[in-house]
C-alpha positions in Angstrom: 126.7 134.8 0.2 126.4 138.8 -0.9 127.2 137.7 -4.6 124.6 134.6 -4.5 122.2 136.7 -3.7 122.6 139.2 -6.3 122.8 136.3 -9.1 120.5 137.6 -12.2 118.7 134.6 -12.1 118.1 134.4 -8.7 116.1 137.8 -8.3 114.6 137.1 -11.5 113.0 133.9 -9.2 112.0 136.3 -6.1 111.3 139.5 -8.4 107.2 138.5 -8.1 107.9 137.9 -4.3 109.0 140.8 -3.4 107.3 143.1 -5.2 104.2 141.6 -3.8 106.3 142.0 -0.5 106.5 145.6 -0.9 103.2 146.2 -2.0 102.0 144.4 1.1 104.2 146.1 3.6 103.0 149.2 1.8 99.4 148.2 2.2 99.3 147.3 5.7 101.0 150.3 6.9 98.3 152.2 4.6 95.3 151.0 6.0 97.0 150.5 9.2 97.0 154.0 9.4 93.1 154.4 8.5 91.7 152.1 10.5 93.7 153.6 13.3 91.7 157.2 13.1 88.4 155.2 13.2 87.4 154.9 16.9 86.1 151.9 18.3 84.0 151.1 21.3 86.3 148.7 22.9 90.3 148.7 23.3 92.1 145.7 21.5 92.8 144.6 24.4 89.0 144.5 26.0 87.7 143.4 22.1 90.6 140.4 22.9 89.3 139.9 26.4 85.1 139.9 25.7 85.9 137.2 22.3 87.9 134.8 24.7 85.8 134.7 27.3 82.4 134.9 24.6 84.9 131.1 23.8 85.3 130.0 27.6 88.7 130.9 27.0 89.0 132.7 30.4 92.3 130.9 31.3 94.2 132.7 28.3 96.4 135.8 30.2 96.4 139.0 27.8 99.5 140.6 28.2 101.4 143.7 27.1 104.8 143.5 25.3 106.5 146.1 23.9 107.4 146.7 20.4 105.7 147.7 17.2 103.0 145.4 15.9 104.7 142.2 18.0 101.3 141.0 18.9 101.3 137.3 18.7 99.4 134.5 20.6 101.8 131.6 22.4 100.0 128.6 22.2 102.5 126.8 24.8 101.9 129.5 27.7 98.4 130.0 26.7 98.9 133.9 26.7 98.0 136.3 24.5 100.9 139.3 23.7 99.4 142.4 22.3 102.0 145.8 21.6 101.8 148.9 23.1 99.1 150.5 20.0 96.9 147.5 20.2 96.6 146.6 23.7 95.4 150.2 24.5 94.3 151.9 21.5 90.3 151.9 21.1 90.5 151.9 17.4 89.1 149.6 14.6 92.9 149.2 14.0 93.3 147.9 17.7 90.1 145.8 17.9 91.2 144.3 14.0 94.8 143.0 14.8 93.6 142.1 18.5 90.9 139.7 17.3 93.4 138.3 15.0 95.2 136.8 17.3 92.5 136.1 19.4 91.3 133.8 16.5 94.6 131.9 16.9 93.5 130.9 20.7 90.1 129.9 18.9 92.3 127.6 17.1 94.4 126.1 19.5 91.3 125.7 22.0 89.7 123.9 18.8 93.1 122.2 18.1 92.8 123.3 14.6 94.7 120.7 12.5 96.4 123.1 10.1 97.7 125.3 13.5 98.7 121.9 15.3 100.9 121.0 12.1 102.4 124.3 12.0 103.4 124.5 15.9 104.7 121.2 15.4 106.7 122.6 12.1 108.3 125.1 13.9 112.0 123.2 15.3 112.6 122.1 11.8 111.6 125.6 9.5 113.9 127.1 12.1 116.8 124.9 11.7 115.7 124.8 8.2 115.8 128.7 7.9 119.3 129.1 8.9 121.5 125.4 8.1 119.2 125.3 5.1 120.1 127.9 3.7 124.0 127.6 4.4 124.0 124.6 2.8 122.8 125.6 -0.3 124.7 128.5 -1.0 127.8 126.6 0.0 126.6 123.8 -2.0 126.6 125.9 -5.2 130.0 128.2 -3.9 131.9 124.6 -4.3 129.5 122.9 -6.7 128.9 120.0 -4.3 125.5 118.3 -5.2 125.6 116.5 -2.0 125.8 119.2 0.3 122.9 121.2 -2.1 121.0 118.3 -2.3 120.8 118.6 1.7 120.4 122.1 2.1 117.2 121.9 -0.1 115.9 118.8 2.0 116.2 121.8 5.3 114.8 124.3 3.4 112.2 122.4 2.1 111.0 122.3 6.0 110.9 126.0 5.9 108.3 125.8 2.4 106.3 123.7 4.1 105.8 125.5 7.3 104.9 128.9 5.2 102.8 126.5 3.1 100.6 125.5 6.1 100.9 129.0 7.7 98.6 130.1 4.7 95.9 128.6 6.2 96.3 129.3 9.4 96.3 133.0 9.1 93.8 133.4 6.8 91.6 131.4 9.3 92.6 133.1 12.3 91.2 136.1 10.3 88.1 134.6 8.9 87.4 134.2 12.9 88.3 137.3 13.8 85.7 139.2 11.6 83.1 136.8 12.9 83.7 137.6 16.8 83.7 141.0 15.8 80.5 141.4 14.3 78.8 138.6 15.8 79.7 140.0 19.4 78.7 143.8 18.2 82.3 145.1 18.9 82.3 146.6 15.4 79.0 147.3 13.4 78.9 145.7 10.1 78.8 148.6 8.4 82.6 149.7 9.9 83.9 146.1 9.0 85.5 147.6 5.8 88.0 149.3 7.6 88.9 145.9 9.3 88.6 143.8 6.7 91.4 146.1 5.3 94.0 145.9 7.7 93.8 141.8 7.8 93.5 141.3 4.4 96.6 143.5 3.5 98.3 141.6 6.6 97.6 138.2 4.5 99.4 139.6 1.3 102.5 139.5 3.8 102.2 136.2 4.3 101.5 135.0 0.9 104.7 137.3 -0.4 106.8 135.5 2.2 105.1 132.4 1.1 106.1 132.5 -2.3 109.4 134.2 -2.1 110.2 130.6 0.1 108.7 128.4 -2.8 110.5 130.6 -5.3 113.8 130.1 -3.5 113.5 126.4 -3.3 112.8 125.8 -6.7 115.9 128.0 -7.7 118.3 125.8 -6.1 116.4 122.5 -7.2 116.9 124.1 -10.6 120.5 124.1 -10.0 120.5 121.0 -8.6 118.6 119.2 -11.7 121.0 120.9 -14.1 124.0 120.2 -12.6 123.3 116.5 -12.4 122.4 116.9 -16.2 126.0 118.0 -16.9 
């Protein structure tokens, strides 16, 4: 597996992927840092609390779970999970990432299409994630078409599910900087520092996007040309 991955061809593939990863991680942990030092009239968990119940969302739970930036919004218990930083932090950082995945209830309570395919998506990129990608290193290990023909089928499920995260995301964002202005948790002109933080947060998503589209259409490329042969 080791030696697959370090096949020339295949990091030529990824290269763009993760350098874009890099300078994404790099970016959010940039103006991460910024928009932590600018104080904010609210905590991110309060900025989370006054946007979901500015929705009627009053029966979404916020909740604090530990770990570094593992906030995340569970559309099946209805709760909100916010880390440690976010939950308690009055910072434009805080108040940014907290109306994030505020946004993401927005969408669920709207049953945004896009969000409803990706939940929906999620058994299959899993299994997809991990079989998938046995299958097609094995497949080209033993230069067996049939078994890489089905590992790219599984990992094709894992594509699509970054695919339609794209617009989920960016979305859930687009909302977030709404809320935030339109419910005077952050004056406009302070927005900048936000806008920041999410938009290097959606580079992440777009490097993992591509590095999955990149990696599918290496092994297709094996695939076409060993059936060539």
């Amino acid at each position: 597996m080791t030696m697959m991955m370090w096949n020339p061809m295949f990091l030529l593939f990824i290269a763009p992927a993760v350098i874009l990863g890099i300078w994404a991680q790099f970016r959010v942990k940039s103006t991460y840092a910024a928009a932590q030092r600018m104080a904010a009239p609210l905590s991110g968990a309060a900025a989370a609390r006054h946007i979901l119940d500015s929705a009627g969302l009053q029966n979404i739970d916020i909740e604090q779970v530990p770990g570094h930036l593992s906030d995340h919004y569970d559309p099946r218990h209805k709760v909100l999970r916010l880390s440690p930083e976010v939950y308690q932090s009055r910072s434009l950082a805080a108040v940014g990432i907290a109306a994030h995945e505020s946004g993401h209830a927005l969408q669920d309570a709207k049953a945004y299409a896009p969000l409803v395919i990706r939940n929906a998506a999620v058994p299959a990129a899993g299994f997809g994630s991990g079989a998938g990608m046995l299958l097609l290193i094995l497949g080209v290990v033993f230069n067996f078409g049939p078994l890489l023909l089905l590992g790219i089928v599984l990992f094709g499920f894992v594509v699509f599910f970054q695919v339609v995260n794209l617009p989920v995301e960016f979305n859930a964002s687009n909302r977030a900087k709404a809320q935030l202005v339109g419910l005077g948790i952050v004056p406009s002109d302070q927005m900048v520092y936000v806008n920041k933080v999410l938009n290097a947060a959606a580079l992440t998503y777009v490097a993992a996007t591509l590095q999955a589209v990149m990696t599918l259409l290496y092994y297709i490329m094996i695939y076409t040309s060993g059936n060539r042969r």
